[in-house]
mmCIF file as Biopython writes it, N, C-alpha, C and O atoms, coordinates in Angstrom:
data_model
#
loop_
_atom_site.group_PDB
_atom_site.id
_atom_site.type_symbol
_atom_site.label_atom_id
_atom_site.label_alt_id
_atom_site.label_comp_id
_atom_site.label_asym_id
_atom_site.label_entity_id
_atom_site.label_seq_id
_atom_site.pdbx_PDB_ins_code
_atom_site.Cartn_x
_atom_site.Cartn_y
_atom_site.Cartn_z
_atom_site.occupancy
_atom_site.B_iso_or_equiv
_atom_site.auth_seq_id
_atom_site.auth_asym_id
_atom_site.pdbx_PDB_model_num
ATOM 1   N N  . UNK A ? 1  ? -17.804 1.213  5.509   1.0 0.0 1  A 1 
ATOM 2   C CA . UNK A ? 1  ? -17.956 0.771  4.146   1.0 0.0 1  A 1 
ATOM 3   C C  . UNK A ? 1  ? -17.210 1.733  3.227   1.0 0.0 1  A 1 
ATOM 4   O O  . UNK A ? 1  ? -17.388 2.951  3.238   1.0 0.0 1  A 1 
ATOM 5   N N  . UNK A ? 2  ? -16.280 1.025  2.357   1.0 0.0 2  A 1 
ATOM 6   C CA . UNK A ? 2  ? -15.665 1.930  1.310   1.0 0.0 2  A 1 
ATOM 7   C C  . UNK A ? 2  ? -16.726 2.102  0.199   1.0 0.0 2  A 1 
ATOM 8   O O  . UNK A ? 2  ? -17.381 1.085  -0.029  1.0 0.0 2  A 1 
ATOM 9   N N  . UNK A ? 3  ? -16.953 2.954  -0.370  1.0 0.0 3  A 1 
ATOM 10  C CA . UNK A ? 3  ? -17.572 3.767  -1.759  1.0 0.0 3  A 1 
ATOM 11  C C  . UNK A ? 3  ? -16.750 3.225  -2.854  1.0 0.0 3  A 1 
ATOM 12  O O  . UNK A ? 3  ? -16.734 2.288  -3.652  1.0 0.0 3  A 1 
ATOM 13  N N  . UNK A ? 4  ? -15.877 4.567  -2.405  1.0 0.0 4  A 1 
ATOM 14  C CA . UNK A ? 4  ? -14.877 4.908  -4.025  1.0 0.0 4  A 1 
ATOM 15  C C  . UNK A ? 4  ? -13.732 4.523  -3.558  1.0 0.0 4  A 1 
ATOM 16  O O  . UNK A ? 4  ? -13.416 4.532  -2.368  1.0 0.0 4  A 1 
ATOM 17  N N  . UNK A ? 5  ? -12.894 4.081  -4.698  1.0 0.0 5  A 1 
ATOM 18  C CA . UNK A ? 5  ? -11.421 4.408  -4.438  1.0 0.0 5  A 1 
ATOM 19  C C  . UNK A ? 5  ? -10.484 5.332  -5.187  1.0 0.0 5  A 1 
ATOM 20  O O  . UNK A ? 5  ? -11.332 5.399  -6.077  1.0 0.0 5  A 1 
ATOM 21  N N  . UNK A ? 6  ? -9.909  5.790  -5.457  1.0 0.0 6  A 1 
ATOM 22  C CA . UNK A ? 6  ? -9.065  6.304  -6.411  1.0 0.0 6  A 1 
ATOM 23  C C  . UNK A ? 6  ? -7.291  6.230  -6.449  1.0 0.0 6  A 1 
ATOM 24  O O  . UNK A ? 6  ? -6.562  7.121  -6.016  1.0 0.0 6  A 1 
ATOM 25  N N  . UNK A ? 7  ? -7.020  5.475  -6.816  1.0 0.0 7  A 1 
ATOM 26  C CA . UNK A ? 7  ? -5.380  5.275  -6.794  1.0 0.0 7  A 1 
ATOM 27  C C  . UNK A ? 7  ? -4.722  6.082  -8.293  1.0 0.0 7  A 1 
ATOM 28  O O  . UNK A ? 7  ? -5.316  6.498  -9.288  1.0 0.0 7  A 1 
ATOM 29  N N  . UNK A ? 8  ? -3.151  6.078  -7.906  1.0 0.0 8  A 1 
ATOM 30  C CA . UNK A ? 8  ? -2.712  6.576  -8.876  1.0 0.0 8  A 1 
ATOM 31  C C  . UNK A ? 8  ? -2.020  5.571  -10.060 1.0 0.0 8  A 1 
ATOM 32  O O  . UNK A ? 8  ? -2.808  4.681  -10.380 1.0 0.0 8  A 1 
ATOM 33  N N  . UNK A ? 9  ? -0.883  5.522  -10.691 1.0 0.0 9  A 1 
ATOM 34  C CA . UNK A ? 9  ? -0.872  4.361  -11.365 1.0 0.0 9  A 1 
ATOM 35  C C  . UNK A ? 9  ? -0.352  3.150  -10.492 1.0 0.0 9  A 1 
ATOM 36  O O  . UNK A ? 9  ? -0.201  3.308  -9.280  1.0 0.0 9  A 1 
ATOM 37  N N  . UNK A ? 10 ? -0.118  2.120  -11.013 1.0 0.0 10 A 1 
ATOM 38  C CA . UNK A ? 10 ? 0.053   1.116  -9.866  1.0 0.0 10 A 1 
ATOM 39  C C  . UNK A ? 10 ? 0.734   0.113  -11.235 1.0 0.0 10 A 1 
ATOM 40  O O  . UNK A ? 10 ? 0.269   -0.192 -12.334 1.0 0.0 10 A 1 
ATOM 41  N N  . UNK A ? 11 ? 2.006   -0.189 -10.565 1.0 0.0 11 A 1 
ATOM 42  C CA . UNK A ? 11 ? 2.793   -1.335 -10.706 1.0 0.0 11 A 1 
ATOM 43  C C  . UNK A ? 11 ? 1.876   -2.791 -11.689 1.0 0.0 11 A 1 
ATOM 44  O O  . UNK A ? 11 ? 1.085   -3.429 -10.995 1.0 0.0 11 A 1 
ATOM 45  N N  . UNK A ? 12 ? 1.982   -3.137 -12.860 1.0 0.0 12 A 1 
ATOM 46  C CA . UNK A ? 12 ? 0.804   -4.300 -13.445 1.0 0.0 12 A 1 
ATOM 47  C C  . UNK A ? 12 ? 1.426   -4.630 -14.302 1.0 0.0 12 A 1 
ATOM 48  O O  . UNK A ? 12 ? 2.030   -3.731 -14.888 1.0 0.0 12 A 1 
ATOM 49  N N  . UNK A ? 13 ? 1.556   -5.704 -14.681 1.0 0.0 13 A 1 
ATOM 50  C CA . UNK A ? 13 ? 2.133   -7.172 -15.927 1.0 0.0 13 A 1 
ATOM 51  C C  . UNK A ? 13 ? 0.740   -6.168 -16.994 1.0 0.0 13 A 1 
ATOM 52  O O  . UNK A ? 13 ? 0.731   -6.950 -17.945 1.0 0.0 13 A 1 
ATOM 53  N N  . UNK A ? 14 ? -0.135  -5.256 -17.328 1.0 0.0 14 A 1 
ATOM 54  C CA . UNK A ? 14 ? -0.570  -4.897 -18.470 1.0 0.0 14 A 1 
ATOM 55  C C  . UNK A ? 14 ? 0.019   -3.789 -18.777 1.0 0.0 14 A 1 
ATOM 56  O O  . UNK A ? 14 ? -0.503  -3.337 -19.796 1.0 0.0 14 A 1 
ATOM 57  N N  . UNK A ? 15 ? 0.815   -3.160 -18.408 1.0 0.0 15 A 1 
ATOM 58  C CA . UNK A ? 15 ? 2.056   -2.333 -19.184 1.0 0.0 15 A 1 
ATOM 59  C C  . UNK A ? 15 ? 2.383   -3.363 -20.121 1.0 0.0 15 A 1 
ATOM 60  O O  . UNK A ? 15 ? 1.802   -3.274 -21.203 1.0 0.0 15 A 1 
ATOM 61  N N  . UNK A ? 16 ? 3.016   -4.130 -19.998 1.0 0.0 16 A 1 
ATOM 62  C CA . UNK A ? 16 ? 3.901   -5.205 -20.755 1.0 0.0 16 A 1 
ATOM 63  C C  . UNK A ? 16 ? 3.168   -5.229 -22.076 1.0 0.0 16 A 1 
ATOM 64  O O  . UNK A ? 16 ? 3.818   -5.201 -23.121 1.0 0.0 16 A 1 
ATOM 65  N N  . UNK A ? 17 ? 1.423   -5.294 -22.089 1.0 0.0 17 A 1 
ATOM 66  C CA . UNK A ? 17 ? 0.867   -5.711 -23.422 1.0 0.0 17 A 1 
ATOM 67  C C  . UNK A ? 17 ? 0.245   -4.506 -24.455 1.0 0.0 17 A 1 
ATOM 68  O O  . UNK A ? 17 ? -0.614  -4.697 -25.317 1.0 0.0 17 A 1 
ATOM 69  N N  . UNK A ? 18 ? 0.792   -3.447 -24.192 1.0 0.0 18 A 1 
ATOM 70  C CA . UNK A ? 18 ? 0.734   -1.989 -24.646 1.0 0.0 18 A 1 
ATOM 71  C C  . UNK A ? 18 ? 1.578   -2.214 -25.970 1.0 0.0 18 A 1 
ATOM 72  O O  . UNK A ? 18 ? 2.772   -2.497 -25.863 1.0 0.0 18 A 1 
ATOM 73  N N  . UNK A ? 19 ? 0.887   -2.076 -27.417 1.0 0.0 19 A 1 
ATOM 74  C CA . UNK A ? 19 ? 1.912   -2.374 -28.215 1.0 0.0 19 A 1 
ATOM 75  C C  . UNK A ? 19 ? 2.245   -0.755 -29.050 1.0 0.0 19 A 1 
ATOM 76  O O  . UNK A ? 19 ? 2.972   -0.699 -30.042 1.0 0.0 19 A 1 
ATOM 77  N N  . UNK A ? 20 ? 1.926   -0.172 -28.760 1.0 0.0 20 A 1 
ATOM 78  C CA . UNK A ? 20 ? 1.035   1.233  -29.116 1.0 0.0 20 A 1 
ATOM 79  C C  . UNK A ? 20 ? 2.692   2.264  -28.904 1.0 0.0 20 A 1 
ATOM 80  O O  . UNK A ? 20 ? 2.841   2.875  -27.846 1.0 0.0 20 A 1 
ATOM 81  N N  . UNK A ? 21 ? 3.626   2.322  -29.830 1.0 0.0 21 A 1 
ATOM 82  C CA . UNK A ? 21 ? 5.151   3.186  -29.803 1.0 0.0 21 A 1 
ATOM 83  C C  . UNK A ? 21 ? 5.171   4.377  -28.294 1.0 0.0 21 A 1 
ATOM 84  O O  . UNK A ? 21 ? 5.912   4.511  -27.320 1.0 0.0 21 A 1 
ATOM 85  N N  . UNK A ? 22 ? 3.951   5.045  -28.788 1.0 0.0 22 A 1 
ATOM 86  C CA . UNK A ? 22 ? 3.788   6.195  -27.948 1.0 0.0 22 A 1 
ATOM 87  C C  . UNK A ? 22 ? 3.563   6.140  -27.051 1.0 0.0 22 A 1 
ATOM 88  O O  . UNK A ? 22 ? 4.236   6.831  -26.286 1.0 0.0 22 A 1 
ATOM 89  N N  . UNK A ? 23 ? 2.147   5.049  -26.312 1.0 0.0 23 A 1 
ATOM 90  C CA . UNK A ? 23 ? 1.969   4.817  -25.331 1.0 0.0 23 A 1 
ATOM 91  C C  . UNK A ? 23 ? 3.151   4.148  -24.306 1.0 0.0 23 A 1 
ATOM 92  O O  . UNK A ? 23 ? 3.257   4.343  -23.095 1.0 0.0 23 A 1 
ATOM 93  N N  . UNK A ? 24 ? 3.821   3.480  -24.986 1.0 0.0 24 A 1 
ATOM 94  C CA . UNK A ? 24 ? 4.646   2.733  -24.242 1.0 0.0 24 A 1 
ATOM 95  C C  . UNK A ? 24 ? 5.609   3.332  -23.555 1.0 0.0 24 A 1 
ATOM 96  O O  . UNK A ? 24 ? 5.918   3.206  -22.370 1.0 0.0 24 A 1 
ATOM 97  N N  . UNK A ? 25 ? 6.011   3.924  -24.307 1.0 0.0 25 A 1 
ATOM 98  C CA . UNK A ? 25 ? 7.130   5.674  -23.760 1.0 0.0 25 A 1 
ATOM 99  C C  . UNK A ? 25 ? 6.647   6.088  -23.026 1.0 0.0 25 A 1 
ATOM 100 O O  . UNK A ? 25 ? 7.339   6.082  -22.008 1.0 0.0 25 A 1 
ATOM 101 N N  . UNK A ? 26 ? 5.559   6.593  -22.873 1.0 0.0 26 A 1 
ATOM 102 C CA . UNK A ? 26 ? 4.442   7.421  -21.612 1.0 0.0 26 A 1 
ATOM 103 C C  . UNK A ? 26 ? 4.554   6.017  -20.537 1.0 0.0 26 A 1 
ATOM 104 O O  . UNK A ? 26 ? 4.906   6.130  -19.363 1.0 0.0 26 A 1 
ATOM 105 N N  . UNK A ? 27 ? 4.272   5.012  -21.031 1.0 0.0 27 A 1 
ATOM 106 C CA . UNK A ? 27 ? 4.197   4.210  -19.683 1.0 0.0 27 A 1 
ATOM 107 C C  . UNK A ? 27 ? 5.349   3.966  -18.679 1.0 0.0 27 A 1 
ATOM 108 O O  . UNK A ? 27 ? 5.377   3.878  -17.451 1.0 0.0 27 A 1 
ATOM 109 N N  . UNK A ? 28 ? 6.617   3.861  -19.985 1.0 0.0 28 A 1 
ATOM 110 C CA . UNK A ? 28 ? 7.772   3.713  -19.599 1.0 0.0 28 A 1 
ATOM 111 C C  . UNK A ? 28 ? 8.197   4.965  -18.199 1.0 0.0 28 A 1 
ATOM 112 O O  . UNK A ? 28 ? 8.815   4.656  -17.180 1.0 0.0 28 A 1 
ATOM 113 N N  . UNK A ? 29 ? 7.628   6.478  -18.554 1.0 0.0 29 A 1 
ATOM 114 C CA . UNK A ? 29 ? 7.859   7.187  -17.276 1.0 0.0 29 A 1 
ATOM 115 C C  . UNK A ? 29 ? 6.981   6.351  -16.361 1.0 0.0 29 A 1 
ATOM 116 O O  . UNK A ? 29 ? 7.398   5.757  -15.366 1.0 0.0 29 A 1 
ATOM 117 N N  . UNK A ? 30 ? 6.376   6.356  -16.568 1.0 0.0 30 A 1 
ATOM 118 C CA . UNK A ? 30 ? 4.978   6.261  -15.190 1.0 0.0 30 A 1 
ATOM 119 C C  . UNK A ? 30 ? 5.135   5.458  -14.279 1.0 0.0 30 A 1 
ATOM 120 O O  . UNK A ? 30 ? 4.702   5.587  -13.134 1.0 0.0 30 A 1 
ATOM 121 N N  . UNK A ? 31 ? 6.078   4.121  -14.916 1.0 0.0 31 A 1 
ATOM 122 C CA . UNK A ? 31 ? 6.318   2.718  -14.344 1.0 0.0 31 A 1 
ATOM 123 C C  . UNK A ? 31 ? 7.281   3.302  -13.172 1.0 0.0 31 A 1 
ATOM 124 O O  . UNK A ? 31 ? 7.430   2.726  -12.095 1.0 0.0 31 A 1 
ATOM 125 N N  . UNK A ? 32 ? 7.996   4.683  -13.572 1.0 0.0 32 A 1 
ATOM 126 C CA . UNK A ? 32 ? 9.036   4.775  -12.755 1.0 0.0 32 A 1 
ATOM 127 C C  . UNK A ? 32 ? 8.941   5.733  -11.533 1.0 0.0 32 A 1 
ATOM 128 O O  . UNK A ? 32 ? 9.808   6.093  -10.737 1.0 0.0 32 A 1 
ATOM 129 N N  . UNK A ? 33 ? 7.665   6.021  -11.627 1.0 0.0 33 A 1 
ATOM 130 C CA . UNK A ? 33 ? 6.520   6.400  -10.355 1.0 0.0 33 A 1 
ATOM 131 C C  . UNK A ? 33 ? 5.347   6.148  -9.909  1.0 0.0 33 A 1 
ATOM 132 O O  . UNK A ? 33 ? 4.560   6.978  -9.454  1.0 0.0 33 A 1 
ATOM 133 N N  . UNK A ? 34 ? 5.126   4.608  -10.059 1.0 0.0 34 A 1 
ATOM 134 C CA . UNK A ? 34 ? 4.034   3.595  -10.142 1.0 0.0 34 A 1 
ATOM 135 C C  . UNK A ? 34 ? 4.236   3.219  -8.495  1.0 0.0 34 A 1 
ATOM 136 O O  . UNK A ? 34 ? 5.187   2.959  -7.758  1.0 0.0 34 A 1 
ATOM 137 N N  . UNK A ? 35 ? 3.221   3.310  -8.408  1.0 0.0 35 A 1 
ATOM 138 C CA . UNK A ? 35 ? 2.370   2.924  -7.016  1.0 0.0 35 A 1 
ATOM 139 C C  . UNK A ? 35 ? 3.054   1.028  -7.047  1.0 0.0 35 A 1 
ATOM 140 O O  . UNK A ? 35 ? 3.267   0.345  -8.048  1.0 0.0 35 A 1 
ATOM 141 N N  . UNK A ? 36 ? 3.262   0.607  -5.434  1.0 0.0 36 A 1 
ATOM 142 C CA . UNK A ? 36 ? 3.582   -0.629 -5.642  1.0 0.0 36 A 1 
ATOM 143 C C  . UNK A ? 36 ? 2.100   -1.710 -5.800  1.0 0.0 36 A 1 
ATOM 144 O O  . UNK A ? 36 ? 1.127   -1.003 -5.539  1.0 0.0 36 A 1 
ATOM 145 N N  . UNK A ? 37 ? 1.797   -2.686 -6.026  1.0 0.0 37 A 1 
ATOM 146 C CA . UNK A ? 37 ? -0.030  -3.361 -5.335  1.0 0.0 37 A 1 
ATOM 147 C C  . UNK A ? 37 ? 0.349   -3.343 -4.054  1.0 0.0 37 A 1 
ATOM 148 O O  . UNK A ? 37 ? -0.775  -3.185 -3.576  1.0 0.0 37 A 1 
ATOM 149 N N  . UNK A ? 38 ? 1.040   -3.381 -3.149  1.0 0.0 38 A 1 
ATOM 150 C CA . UNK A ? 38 ? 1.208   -3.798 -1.794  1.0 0.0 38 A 1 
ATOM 151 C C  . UNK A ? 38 ? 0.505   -2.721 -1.304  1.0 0.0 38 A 1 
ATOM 152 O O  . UNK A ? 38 ? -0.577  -2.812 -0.725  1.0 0.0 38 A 1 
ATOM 153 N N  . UNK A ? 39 ? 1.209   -1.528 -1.567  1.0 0.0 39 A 1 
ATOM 154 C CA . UNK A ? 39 ? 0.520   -0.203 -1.236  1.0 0.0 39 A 1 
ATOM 155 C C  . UNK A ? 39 ? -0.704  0.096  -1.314  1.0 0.0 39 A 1 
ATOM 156 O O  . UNK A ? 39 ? -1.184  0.312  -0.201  1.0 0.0 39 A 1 
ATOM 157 N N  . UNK A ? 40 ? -1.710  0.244  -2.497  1.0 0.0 40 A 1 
ATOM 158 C CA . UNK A ? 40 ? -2.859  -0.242 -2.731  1.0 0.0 40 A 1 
ATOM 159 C C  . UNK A ? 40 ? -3.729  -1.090 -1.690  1.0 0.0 40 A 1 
ATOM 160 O O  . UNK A ? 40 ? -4.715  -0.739 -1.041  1.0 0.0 40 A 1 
ATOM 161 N N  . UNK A ? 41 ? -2.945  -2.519 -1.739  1.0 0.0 41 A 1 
ATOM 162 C CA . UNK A ? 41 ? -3.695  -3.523 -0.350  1.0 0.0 41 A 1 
ATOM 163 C C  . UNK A ? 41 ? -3.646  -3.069 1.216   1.0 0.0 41 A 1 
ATOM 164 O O  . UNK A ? 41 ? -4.287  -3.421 2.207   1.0 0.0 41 A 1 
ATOM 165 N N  . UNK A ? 42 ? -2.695  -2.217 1.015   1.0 0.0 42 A 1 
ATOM 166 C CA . UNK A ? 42 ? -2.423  -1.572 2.720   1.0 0.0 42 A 1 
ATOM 167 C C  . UNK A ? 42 ? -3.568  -0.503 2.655   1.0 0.0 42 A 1 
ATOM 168 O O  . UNK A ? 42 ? -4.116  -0.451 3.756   1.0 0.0 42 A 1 
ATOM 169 N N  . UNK A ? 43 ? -4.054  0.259  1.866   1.0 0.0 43 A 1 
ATOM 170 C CA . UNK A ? 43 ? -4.719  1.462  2.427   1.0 0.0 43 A 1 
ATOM 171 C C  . UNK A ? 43 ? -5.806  0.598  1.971   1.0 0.0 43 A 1 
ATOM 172 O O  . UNK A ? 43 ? -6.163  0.230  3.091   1.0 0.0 43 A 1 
ATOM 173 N N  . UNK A ? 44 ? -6.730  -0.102 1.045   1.0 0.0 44 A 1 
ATOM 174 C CA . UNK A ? 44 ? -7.927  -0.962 1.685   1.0 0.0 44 A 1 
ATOM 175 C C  . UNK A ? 44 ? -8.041  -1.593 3.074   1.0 0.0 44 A 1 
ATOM 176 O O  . UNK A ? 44 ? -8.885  -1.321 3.928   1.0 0.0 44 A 1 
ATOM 177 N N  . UNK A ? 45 ? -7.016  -2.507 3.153   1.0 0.0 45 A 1 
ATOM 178 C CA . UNK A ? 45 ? -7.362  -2.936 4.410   1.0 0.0 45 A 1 
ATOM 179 C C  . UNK A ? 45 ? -7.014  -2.123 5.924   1.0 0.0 45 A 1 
ATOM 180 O O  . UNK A ? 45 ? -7.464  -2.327 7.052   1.0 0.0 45 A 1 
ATOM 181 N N  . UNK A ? 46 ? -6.282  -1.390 5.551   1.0 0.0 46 A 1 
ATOM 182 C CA . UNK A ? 46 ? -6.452  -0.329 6.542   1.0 0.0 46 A 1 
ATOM 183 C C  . UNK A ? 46 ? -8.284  -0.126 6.969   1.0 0.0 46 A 1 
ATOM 184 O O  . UNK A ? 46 ? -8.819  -0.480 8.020   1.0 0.0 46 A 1 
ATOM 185 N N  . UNK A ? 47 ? -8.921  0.524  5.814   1.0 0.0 47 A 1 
ATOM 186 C CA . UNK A ? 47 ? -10.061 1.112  5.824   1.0 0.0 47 A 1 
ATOM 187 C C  . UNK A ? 47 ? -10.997 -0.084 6.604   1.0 0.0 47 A 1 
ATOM 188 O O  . UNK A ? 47 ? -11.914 0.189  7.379   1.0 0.0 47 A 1 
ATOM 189 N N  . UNK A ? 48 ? -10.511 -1.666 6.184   1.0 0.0 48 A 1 
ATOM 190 C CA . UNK A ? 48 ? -11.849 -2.904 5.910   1.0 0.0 48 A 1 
ATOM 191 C C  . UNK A ? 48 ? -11.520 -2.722 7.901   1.0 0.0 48 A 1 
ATOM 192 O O  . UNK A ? 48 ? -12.535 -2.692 8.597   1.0 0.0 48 A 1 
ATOM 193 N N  . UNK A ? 49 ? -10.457 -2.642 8.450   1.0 0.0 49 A 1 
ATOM 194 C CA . UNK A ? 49 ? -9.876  -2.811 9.886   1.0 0.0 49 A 1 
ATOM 195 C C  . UNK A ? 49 ? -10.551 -1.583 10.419  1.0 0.0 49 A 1 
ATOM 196 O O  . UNK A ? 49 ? -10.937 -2.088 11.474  1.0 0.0 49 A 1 
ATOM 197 N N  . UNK A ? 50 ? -10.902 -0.574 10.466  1.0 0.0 50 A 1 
ATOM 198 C CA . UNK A ? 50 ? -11.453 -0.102 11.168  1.0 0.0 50 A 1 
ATOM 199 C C  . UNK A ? 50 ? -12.810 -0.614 12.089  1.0 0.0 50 A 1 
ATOM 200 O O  . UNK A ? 50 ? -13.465 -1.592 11.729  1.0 0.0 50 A 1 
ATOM 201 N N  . UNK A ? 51 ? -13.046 -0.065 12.952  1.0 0.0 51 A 1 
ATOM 202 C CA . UNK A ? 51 ? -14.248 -0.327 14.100  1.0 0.0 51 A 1 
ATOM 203 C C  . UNK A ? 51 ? -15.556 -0.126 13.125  1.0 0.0 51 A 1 
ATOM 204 O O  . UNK A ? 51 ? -15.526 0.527  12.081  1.0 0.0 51 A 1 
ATOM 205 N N  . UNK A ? 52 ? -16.813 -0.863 13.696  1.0 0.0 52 A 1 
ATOM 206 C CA . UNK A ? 52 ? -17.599 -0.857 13.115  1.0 0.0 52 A 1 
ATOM 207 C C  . UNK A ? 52 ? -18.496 0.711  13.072  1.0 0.0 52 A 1 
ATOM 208 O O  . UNK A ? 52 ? -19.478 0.881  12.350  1.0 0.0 52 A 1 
ATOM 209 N N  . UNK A ? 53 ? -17.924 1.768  13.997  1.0 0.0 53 A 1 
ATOM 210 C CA . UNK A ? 53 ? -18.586 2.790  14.320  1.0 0.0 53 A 1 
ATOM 211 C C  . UNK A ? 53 ? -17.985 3.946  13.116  1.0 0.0 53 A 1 
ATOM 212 O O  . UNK A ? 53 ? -18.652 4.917  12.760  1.0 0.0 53 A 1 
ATOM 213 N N  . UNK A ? 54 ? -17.017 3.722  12.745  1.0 0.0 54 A 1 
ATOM 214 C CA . UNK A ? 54 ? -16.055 4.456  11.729  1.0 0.0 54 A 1 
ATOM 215 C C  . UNK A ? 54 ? -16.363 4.177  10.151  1.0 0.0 54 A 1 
ATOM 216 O O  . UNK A ? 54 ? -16.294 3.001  9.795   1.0 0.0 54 A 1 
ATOM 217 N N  . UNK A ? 55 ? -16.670 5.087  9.253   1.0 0.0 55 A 1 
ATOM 218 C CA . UNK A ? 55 ? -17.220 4.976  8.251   1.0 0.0 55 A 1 
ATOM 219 C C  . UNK A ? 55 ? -15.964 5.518  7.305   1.0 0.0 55 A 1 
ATOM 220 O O  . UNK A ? 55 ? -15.631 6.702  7.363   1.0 0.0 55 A 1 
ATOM 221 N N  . UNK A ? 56 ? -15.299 4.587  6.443   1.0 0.0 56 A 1 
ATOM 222 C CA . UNK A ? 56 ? -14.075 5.583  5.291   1.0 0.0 56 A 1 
ATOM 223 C C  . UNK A ? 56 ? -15.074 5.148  3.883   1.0 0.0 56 A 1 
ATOM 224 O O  . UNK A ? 56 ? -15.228 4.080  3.292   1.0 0.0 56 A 1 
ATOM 225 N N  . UNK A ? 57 ? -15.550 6.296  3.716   1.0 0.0 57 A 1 
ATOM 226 C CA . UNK A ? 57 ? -16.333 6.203  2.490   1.0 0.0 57 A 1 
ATOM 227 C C  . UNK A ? 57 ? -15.749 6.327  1.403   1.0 0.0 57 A 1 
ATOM 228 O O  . UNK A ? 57 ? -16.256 6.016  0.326   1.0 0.0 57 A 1 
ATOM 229 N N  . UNK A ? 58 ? -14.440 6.867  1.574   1.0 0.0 58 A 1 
ATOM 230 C CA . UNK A ? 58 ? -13.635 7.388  0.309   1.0 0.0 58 A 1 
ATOM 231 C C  . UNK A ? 58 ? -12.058 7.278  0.482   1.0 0.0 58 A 1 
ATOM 232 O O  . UNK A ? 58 ? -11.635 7.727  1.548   1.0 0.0 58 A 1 
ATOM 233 N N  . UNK A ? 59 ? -11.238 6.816  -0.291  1.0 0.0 59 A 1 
ATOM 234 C CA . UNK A ? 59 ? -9.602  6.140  -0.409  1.0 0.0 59 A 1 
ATOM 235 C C  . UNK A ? 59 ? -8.827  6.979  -1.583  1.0 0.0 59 A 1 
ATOM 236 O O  . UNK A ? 59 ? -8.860  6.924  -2.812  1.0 0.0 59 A 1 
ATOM 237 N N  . UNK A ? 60 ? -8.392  7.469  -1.005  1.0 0.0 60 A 1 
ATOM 238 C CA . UNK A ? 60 ? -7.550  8.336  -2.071  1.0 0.0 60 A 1 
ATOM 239 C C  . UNK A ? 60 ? -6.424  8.146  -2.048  1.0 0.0 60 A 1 
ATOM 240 O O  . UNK A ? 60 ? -5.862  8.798  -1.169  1.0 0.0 60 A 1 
ATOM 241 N N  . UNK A ? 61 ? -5.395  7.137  -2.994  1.0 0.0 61 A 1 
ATOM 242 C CA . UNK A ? 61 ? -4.090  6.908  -2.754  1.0 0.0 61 A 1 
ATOM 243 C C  . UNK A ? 61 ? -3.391  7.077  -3.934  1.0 0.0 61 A 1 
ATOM 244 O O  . UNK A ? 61 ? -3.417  6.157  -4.751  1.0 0.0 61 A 1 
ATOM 245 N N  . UNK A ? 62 ? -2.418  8.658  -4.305  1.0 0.0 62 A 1 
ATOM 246 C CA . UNK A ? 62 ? -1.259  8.938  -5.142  1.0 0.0 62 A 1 
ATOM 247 C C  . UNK A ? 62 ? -0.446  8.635  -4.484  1.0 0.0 62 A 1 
ATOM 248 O O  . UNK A ? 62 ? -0.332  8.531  -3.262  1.0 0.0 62 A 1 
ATOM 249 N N  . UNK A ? 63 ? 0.374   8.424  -5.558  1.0 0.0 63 A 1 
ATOM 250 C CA . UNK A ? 63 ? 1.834   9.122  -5.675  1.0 0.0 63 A 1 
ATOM 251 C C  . UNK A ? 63 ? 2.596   9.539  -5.102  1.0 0.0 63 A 1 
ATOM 252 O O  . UNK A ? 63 ? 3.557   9.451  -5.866  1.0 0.0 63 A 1 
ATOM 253 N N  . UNK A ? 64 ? 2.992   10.051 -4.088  1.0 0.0 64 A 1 
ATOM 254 C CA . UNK A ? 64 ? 3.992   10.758 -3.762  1.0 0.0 64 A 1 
ATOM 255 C C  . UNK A ? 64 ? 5.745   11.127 -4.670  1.0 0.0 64 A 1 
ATOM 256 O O  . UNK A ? 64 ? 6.591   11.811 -4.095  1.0 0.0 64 A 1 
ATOM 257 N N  . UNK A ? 65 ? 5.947   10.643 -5.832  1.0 0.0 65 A 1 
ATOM 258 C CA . UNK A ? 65 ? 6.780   11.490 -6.654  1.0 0.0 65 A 1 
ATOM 259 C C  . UNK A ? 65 ? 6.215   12.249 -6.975  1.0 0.0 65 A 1 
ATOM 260 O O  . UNK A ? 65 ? 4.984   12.233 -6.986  1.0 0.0 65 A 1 
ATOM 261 N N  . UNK A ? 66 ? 7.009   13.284 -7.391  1.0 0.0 66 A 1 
ATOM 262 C CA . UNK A ? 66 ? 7.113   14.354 -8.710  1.0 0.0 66 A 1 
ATOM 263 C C  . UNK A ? 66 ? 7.025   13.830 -10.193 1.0 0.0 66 A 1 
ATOM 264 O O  . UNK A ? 66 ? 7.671   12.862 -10.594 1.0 0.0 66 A 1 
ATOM 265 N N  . UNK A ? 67 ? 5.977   14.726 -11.128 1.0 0.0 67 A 1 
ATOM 266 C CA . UNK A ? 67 ? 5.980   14.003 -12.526 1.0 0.0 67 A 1 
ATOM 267 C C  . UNK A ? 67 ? 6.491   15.210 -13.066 1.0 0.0 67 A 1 
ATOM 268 O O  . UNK A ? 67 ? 6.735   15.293 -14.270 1.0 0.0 67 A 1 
#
């Protein structure tokens, strides 16, 4: 059973509705070290595929760029 998850930013059509000058600039980096969703769906179901004897209580998926 998963608990928690924690991802880093992740690839989303709600960047797009950020109308906010500043924020958008900040997003504008982030987008360009944004987690894909695919990635995201791979390390859940990684976890849901394990044996019933194996417990991943916790998902921790950054980044791997540099900010």
């Amino acid at each position: 059973m998963v608990r928690t998850s924690s991802v880093g930013v992740v690839k989303s059509e709600l960047a797009n509705t950020i109308t906010d000058p500043e924020t958008a600039k900040a997003i504008g980096f982030y987008r360009q070290i944004a987690l894909k969703p695919d990635a995201i769906a791979s390390a859940i179901a990684h976890a849901i595929n394990q044996p019933d004897d194996v417990d991943t209580s916790d998902i921790v998926v950054p980044t791997t760029a540099s900010y």
